[in-house]
VONU-490841 format. One record per residue (C-alpha): residue number from 1; x, y, z; residue in one letter; chain. Coordinates in Angstrom, 2 decimals, padded with zeros to 5 digits. Example, Ala and Ser with C-alpha at 12.3 -4.5 7.8 and 13.67 -1.06 7.14 Angstrom:
BEGIN
<rec><pos>1</pos><px>012.30</px><py>-004.50</py><pz>007.80</pz><code>a</code><unit>A</unit></rec>
<rec><pos>2</pos><px>013.67</px><py>-001.06</py><pz>007.14</pz><code>s</code><unit>A</unit></rec>
//
This chain:
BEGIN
<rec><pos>1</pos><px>-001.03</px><py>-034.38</py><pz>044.26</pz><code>x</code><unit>A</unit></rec>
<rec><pos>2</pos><px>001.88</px><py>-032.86</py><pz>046.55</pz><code>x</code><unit>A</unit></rec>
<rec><pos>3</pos><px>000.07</px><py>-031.27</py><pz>049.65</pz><code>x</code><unit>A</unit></rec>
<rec><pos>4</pos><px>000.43</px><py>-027.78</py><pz>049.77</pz><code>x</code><unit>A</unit></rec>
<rec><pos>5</pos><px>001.39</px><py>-026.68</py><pz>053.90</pz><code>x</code><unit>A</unit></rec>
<rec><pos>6</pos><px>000.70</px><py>-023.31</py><pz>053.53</pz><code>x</code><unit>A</unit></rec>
<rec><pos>7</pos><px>-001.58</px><py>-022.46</py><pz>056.66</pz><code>x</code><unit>A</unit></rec>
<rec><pos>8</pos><px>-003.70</px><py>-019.37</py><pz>055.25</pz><code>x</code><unit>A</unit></rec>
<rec><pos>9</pos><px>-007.24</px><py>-019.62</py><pz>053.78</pz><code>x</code><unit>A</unit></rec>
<rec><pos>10</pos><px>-008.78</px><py>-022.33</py><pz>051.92</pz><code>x</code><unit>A</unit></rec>
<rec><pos>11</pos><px>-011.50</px><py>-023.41</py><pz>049.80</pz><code>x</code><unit>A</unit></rec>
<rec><pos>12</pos><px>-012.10</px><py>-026.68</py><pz>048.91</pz><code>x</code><unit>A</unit></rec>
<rec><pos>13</pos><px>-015.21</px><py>-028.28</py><pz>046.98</pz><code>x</code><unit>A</unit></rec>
<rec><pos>14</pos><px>-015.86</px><py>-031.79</py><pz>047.99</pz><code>x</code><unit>A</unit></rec>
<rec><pos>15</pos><px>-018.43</px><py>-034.11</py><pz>046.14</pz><code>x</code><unit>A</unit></rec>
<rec><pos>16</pos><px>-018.65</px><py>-037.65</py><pz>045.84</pz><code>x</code><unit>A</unit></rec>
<rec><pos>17</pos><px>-020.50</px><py>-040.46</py><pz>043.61</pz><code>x</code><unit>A</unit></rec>
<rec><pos>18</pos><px>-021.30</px><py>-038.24</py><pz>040.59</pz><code>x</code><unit>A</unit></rec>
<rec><pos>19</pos><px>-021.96</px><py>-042.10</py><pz>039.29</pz><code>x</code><unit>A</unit></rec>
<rec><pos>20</pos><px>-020.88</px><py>-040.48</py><pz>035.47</pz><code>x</code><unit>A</unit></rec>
<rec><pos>21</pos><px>-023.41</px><py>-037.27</py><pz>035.37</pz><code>x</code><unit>A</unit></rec>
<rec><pos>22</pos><px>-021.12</px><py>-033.71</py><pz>036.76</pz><code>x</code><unit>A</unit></rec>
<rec><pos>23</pos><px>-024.08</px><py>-031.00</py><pz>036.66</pz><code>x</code><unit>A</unit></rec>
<rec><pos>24</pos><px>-023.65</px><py>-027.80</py><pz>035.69</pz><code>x</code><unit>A</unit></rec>
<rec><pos>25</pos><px>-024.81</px><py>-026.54</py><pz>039.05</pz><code>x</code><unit>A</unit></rec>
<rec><pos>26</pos><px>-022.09</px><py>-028.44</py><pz>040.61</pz><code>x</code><unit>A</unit></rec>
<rec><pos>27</pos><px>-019.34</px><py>-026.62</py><pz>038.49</pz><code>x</code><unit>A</unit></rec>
<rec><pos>28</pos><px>-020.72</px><py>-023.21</py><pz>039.33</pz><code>x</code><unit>A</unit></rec>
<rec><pos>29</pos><px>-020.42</px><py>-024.29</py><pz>042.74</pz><code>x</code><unit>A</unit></rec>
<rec><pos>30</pos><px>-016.81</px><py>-025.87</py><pz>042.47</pz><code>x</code><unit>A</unit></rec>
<rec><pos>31</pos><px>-015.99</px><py>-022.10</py><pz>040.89</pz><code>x</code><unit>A</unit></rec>
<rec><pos>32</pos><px>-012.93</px><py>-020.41</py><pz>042.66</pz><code>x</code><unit>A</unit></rec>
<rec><pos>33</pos><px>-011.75</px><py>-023.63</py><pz>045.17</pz><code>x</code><unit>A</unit></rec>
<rec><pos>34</pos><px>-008.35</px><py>-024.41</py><pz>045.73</pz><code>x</code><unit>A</unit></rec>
<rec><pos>35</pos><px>-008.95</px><py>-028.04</py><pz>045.73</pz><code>x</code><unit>A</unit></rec>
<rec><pos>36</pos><px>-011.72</px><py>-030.45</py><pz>044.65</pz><code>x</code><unit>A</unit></rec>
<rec><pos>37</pos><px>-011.75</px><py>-033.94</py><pz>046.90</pz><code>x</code><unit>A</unit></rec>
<rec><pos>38</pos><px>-013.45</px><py>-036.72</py><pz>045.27</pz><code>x</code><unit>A</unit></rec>
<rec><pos>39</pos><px>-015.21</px><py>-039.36</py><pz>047.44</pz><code>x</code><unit>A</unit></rec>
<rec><pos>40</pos><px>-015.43</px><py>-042.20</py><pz>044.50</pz><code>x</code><unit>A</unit></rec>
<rec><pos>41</pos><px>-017.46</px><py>-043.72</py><pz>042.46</pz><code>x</code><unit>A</unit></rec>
<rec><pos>42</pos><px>-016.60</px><py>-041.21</py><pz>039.52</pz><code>x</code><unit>A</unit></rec>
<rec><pos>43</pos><px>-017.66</px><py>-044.22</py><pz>037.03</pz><code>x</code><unit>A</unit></rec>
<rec><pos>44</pos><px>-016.20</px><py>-041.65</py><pz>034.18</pz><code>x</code><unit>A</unit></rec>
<rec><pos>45</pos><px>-012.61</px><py>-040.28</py><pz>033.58</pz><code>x</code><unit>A</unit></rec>
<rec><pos>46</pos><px>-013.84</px><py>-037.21</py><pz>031.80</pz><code>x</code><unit>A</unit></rec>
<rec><pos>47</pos><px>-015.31</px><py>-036.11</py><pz>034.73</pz><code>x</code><unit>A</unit></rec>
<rec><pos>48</pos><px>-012.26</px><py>-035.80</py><pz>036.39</pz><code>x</code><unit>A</unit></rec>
<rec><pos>49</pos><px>-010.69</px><py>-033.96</py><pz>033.91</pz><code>x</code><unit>A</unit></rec>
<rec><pos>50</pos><px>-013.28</px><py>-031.66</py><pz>033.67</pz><code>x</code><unit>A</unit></rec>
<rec><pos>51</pos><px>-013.05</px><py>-031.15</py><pz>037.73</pz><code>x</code><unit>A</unit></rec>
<rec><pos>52</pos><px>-008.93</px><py>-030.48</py><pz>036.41</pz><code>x</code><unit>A</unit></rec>
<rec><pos>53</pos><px>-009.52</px><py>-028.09</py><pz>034.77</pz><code>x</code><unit>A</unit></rec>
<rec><pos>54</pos><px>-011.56</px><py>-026.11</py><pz>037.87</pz><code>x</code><unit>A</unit></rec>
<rec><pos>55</pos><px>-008.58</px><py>-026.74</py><pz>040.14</pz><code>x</code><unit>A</unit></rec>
<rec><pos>56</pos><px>-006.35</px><py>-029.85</py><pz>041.30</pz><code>x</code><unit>A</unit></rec>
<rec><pos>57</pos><px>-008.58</px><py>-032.69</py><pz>042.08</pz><code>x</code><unit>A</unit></rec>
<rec><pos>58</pos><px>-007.59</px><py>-035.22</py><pz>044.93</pz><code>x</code><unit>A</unit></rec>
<rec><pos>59</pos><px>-010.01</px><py>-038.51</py><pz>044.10</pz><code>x</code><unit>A</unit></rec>
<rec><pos>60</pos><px>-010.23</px><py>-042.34</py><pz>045.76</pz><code>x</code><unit>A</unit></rec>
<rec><pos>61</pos><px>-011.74</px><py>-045.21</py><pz>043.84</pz><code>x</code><unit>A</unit></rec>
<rec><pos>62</pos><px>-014.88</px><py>-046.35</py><pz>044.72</pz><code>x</code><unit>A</unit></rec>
<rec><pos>63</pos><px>-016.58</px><py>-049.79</py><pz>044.32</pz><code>x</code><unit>A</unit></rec>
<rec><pos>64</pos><px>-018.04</px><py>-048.90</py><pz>041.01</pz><code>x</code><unit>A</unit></rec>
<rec><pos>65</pos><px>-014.86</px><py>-047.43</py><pz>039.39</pz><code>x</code><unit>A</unit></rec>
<rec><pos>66</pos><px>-013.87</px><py>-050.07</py><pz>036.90</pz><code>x</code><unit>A</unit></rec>
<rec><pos>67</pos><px>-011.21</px><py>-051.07</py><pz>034.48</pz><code>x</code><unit>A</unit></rec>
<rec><pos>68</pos><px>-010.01</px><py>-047.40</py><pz>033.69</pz><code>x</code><unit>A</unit></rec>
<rec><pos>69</pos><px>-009.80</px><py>-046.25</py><pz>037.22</pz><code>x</code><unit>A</unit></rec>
<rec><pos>70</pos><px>-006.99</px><py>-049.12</py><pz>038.15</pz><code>x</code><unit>A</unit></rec>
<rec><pos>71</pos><px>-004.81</px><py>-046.35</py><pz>039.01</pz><code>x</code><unit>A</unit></rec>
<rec><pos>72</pos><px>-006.68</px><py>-044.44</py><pz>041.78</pz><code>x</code><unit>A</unit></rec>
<rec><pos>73</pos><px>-005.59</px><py>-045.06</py><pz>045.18</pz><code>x</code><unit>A</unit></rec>
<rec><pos>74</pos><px>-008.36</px><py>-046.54</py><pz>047.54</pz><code>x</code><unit>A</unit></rec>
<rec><pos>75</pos><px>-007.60</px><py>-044.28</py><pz>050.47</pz><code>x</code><unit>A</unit></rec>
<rec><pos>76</pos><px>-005.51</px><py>-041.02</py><pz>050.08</pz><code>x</code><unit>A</unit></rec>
<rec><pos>77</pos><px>-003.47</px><py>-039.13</py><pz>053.51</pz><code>x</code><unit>A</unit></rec>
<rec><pos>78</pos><px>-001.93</px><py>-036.16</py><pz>052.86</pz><code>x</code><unit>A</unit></rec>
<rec><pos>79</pos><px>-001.59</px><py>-032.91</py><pz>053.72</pz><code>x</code><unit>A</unit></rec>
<rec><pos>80</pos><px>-003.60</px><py>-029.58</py><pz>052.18</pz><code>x</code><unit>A</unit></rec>
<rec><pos>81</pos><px>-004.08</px><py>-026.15</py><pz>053.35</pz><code>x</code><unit>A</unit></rec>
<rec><pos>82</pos><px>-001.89</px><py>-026.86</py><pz>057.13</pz><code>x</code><unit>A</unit></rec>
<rec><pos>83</pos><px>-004.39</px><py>-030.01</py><pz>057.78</pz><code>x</code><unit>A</unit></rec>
<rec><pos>84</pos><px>-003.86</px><py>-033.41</py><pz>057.68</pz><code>x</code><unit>A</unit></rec>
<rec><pos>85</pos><px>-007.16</px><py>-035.33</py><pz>055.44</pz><code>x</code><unit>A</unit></rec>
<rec><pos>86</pos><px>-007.64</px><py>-038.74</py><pz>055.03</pz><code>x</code><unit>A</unit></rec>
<rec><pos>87</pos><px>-010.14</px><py>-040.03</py><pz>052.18</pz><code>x</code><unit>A</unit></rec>
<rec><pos>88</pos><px>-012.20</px><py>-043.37</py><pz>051.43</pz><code>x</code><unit>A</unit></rec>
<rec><pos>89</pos><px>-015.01</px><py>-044.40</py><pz>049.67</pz><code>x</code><unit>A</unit></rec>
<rec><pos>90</pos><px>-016.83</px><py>-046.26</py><pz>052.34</pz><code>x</code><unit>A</unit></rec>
<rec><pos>91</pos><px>-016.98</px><py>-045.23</py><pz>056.30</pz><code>x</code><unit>A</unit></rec>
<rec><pos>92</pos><px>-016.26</px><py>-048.88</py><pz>056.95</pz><code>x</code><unit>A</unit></rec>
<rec><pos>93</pos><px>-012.88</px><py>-048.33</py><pz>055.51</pz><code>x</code><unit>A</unit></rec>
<rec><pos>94</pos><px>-011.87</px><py>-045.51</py><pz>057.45</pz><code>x</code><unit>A</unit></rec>
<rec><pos>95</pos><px>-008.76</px><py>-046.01</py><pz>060.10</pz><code>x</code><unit>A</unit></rec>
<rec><pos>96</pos><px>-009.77</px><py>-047.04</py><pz>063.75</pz><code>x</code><unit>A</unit></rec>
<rec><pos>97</pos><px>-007.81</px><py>-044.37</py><pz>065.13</pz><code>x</code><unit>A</unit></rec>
<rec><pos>98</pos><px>-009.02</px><py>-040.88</py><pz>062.83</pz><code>x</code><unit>A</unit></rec>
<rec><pos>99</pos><px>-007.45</px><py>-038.20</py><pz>065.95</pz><code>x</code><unit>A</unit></rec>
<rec><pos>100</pos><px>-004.40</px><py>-037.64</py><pz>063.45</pz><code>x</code><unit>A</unit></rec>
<rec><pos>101</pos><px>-006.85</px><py>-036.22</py><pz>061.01</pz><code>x</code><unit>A</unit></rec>
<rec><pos>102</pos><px>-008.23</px><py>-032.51</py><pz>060.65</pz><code>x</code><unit>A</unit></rec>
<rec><pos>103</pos><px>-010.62</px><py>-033.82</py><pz>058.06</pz><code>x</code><unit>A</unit></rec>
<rec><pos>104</pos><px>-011.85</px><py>-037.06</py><pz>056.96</pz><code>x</code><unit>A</unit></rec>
<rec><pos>105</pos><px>-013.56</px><py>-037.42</py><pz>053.08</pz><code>x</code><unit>A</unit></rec>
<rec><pos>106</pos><px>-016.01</px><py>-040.54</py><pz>052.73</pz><code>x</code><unit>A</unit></rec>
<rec><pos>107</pos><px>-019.01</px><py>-041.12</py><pz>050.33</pz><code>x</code><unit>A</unit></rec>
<rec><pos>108</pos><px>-020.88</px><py>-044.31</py><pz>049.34</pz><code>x</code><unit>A</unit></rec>
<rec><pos>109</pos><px>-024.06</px><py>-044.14</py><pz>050.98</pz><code>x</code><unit>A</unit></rec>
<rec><pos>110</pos><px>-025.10</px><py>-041.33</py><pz>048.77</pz><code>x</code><unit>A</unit></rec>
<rec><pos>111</pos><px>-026.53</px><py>-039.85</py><pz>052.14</pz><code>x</code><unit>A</unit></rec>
<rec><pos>112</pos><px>-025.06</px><py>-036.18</py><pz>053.78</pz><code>x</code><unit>A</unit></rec>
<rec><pos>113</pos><px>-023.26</px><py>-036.52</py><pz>056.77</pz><code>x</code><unit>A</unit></rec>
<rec><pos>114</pos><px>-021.26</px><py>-033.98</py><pz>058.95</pz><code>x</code><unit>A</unit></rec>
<rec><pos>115</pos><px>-020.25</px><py>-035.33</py><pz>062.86</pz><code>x</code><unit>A</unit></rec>
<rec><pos>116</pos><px>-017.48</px><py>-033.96</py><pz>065.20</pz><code>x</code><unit>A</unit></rec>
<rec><pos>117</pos><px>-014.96</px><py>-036.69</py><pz>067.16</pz><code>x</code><unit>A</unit></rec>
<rec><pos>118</pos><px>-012.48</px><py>-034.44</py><pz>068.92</pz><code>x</code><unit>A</unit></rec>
<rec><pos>119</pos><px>-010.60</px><py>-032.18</py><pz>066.67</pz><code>x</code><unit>A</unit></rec>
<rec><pos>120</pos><px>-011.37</px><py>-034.10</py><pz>063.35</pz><code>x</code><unit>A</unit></rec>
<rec><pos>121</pos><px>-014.05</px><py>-033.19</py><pz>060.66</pz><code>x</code><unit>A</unit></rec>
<rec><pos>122</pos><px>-016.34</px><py>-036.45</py><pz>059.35</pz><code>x</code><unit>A</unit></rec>
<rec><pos>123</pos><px>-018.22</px><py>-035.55</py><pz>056.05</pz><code>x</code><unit>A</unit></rec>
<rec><pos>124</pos><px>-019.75</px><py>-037.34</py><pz>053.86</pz><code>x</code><unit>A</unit></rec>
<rec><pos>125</pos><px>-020.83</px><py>-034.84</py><pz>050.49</pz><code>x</code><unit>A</unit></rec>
<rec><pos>126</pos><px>-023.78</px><py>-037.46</py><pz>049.65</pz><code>x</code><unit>A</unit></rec>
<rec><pos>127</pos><px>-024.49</px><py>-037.39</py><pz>046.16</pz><code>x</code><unit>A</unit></rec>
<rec><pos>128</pos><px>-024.29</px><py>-034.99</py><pz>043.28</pz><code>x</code><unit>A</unit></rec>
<rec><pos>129</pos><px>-024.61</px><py>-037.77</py><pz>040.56</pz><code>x</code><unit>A</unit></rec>
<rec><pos>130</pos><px>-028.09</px><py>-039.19</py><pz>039.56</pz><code>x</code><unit>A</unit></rec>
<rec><pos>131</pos><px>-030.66</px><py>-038.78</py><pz>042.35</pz><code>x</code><unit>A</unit></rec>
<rec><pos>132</pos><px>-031.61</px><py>-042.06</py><pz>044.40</pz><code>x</code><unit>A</unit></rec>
<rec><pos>133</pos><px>-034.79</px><py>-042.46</py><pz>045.30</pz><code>x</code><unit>A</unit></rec>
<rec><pos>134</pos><px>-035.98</px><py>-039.10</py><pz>046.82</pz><code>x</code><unit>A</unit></rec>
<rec><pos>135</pos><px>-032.79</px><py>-038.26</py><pz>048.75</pz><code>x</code><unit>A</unit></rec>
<rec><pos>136</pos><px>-031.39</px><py>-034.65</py><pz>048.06</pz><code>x</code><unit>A</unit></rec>
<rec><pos>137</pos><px>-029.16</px><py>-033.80</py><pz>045.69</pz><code>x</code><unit>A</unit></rec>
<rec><pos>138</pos><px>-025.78</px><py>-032.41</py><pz>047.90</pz><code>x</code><unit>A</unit></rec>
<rec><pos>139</pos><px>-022.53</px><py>-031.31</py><pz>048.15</pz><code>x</code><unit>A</unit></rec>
<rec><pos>140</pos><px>-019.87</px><py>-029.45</py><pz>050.15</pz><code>x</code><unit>A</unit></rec>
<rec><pos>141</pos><px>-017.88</px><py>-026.78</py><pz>050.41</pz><code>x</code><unit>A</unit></rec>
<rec><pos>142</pos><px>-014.95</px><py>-026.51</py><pz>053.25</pz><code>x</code><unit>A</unit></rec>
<rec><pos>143</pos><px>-013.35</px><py>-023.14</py><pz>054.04</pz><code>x</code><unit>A</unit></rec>
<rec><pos>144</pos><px>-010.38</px><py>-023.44</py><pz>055.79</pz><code>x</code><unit>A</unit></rec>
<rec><pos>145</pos><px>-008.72</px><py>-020.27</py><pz>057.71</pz><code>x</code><unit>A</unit></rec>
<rec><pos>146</pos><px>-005.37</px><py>-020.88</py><pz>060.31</pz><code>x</code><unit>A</unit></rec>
<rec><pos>147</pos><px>-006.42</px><py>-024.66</py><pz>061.13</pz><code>x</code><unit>A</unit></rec>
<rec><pos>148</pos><px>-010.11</px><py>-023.96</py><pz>061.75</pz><code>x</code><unit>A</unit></rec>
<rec><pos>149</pos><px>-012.47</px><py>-025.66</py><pz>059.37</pz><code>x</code><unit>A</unit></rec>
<rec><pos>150</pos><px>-015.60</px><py>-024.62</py><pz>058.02</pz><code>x</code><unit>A</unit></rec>
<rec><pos>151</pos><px>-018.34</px><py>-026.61</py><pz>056.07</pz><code>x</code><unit>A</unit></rec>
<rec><pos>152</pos><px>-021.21</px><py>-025.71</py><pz>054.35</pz><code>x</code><unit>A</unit></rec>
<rec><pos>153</pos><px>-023.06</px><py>-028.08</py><pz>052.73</pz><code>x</code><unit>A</unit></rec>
<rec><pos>154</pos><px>-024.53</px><py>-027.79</py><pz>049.22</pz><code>x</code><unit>A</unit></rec>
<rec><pos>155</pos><px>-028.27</px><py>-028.28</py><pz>047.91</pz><code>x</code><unit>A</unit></rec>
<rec><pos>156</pos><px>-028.48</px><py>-029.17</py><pz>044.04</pz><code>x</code><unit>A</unit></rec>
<rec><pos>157</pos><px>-031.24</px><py>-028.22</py><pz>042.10</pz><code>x</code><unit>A</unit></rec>
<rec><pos>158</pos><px>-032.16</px><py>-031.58</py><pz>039.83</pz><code>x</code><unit>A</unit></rec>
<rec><pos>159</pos><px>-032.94</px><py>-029.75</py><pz>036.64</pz><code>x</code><unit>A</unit></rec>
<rec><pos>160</pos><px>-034.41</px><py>-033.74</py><pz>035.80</pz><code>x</code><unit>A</unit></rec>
<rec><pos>161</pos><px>-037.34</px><py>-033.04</py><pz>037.77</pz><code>x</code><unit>A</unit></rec>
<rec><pos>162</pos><px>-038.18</px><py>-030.52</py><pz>035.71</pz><code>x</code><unit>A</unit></rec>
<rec><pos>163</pos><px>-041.42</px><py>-031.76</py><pz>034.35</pz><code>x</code><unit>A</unit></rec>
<rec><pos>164</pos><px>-040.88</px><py>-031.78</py><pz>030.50</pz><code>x</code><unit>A</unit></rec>
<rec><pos>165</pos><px>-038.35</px><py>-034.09</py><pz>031.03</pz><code>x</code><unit>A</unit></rec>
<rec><pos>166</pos><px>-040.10</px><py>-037.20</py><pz>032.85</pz><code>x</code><unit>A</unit></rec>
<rec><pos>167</pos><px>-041.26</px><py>-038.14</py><pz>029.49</pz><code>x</code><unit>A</unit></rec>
<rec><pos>168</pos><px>-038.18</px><py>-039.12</py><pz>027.99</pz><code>x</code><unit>A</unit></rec>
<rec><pos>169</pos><px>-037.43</px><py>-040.24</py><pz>031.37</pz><code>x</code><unit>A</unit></rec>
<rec><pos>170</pos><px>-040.49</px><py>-042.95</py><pz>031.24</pz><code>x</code><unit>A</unit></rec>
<rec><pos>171</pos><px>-039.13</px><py>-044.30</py><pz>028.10</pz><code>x</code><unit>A</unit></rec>
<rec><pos>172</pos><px>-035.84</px><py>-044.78</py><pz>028.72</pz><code>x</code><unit>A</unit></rec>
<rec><pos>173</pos><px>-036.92</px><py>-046.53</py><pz>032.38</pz><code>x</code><unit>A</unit></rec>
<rec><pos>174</pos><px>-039.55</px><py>-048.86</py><pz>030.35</pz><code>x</code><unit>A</unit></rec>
<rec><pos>175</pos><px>-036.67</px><py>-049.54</py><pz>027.56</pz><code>x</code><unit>A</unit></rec>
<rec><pos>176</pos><px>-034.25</px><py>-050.50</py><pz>030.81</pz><code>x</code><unit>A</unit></rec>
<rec><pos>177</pos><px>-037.54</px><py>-052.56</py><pz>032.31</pz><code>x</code><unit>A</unit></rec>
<rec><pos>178</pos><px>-037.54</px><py>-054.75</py><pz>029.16</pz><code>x</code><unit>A</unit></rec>
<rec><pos>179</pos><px>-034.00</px><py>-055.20</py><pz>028.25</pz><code>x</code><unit>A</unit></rec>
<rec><pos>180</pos><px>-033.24</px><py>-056.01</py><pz>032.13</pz><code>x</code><unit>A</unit></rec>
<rec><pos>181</pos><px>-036.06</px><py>-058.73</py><pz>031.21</pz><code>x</code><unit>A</unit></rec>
<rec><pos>182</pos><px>-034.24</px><py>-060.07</py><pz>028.73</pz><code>x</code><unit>A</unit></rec>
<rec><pos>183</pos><px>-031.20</px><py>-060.46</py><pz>031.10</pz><code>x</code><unit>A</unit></rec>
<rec><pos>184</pos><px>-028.84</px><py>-057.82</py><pz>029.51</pz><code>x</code><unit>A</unit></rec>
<rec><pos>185</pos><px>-026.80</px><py>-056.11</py><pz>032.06</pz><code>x</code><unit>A</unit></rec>
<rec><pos>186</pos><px>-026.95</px><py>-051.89</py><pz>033.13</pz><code>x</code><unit>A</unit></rec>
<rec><pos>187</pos><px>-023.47</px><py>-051.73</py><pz>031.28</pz><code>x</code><unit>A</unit></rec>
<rec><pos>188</pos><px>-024.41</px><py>-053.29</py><pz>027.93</pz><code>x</code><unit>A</unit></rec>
<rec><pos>189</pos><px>-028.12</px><py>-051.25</py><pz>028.10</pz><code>x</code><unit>A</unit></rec>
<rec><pos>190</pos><px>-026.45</px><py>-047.73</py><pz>028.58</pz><code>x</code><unit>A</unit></rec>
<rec><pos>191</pos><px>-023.56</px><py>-048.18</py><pz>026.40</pz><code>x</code><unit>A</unit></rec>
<rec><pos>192</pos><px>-026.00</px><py>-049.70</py><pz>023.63</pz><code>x</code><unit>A</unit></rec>
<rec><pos>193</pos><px>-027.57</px><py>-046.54</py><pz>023.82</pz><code>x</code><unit>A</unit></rec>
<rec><pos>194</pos><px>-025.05</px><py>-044.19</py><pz>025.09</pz><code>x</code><unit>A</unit></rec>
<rec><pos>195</pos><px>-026.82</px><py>-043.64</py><pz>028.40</pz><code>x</code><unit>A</unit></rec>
<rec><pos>196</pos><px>-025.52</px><py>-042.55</py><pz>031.63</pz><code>x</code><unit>A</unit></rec>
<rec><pos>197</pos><px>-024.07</px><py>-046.17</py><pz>033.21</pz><code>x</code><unit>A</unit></rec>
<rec><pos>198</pos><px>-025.31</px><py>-045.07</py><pz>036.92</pz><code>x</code><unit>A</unit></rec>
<rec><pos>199</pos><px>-028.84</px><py>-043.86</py><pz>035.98</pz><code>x</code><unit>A</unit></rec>
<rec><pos>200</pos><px>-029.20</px><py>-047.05</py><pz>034.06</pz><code>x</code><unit>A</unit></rec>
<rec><pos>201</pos><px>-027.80</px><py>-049.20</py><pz>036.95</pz><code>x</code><unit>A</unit></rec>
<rec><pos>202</pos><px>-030.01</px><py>-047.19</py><pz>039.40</pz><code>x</code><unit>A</unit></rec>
<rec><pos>203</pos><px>-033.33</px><py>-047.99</py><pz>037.32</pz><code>x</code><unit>A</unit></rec>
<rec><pos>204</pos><px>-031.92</px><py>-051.51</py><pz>036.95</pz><code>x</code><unit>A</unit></rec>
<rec><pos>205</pos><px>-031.47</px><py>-052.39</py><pz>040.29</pz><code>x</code><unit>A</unit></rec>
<rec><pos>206</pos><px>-035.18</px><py>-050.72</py><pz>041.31</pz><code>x</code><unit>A</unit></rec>
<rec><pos>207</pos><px>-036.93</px><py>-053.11</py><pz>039.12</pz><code>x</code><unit>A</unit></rec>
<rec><pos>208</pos><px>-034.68</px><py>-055.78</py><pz>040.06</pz><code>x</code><unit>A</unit></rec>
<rec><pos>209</pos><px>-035.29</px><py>-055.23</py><pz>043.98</pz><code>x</code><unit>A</unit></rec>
<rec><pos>210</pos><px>-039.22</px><py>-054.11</py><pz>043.92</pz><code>x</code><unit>A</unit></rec>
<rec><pos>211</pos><px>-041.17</px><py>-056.97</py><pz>042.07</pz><code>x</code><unit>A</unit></rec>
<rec><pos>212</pos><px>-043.78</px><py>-055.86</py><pz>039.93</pz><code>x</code><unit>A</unit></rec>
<rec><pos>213</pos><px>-042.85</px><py>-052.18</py><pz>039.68</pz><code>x</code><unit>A</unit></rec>
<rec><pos>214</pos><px>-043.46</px><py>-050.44</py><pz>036.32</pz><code>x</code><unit>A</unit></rec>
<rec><pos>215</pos><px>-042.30</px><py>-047.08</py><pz>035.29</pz><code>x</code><unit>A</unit></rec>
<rec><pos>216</pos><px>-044.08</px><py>-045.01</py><pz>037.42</pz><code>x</code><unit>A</unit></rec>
<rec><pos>217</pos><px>-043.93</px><py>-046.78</py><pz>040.34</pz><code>x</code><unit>A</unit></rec>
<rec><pos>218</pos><px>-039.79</px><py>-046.23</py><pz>039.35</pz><code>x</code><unit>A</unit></rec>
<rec><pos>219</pos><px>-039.98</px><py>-042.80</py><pz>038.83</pz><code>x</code><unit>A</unit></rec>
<rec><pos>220</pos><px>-041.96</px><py>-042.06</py><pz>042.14</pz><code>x</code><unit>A</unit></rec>
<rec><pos>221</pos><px>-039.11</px><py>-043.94</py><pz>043.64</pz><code>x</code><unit>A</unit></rec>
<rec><pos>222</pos><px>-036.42</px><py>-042.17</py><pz>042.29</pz><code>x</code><unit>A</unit></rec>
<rec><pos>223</pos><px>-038.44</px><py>-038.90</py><pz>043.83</pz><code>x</code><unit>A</unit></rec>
<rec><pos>224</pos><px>-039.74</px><py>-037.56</py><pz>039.64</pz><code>x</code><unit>A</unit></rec>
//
């Protein structure tokens, strides 16, 4: 993960809490970047080495990267492209002082942001992992030319709200519903079943935080 000083033109595609799903939309995106800058919470190491095989990935751990992701720094500062980026998973992580930075990389809140303090880029890519509630699907894509930096950010398509998919969707949310009754954790209920970990956790924790919800009220929730 050397950082590459060469000052000419840059892409790079920068996502964050894919929470174990990469989407094929996403990858077409990703197509033809220099770089890919990982916000955290990857939750699996296969998606990383599919993003490795697009280009050289940069990636910090977030709070849901477990056992396997031991060896991913917290907080990455390096050099790429002629400018100086600094990465976290959460904003309240980020240094007090960010004017040495061209571009700073958080994620967490699964929620787009872009601001301006002095020279220095924020952005947060939001989500391109399961959908929460009914908050867009998003990414980013920086360009960057002789210093200057250039975002555009990314709308996904959720091919899961296609509608002959909330079916299967109902059952598997009223299958999490009852084993979540019976105490078993997200973890044990997805890999039981060899279900996404983050869309399990993300149905878990609905039920778990809206009393009395049942599977539609979950799906409305979740924006299906």
């Amino acid at each position: 993960m050397a950082g590459n000083s060469n000052p000419g033109a840059m892409r790079l595609g920068v996502l964050s809490d894919t929470h174990g799903l990469l989407r094929q939309e996403v990858l077409n995106r990703l197509a033809g970047s220099d770089a890919i800058l990982h916000g955290g919470d990857v939750n699996n190491q296969g998606i990383l080495i599919t993003l490795g095989g697009v280009a050289p990935v940069y990636v910090v751990r977030g709070n849901n990267d477990r056992d396997w992701a031991d060896g991913i720094p917290l907080s990455l500062d390096f050099t790429l492209g002629g400018i100086r980026i600094f990465m976290t998973h959460k904003k309240r992580d980020l240094p007090d002082d960010l004017s040495p930075y061209d571009l700073v990389i958080y994620g967490h809140s699964h929620r787009y942001d872009e601001a301006r303090q002095g020279r220095t880029v924020l952005l947060n890519p939001g989500s391109c992992g399961p959908r929460r509630f009914n908050q867009p699907i998003t990414m980013a894509l920086v360009d960057v030319k002789d210093g200057k930096i250039k975002v555009m950010r990314v709308d996904i398509e959720d091919k899961n709200r296609i509608k002959n998919h909330t079916v299967n969707l109902k059952a598997q949310i009223e299958t999490v519903i009852k084993e979540t009754q019976k105490g078993r954790p997200a973890v044990e209920i997805a890999a039981r079943r060899d279900w996404d970990v983050g869309l399990v956790e993300q149905i878990a924790r609905l039920y778990v935080t809206h009393p009395g919800v049942d599977a539609d009220g979950i799906m409305a929730k979740m924006g299906l």
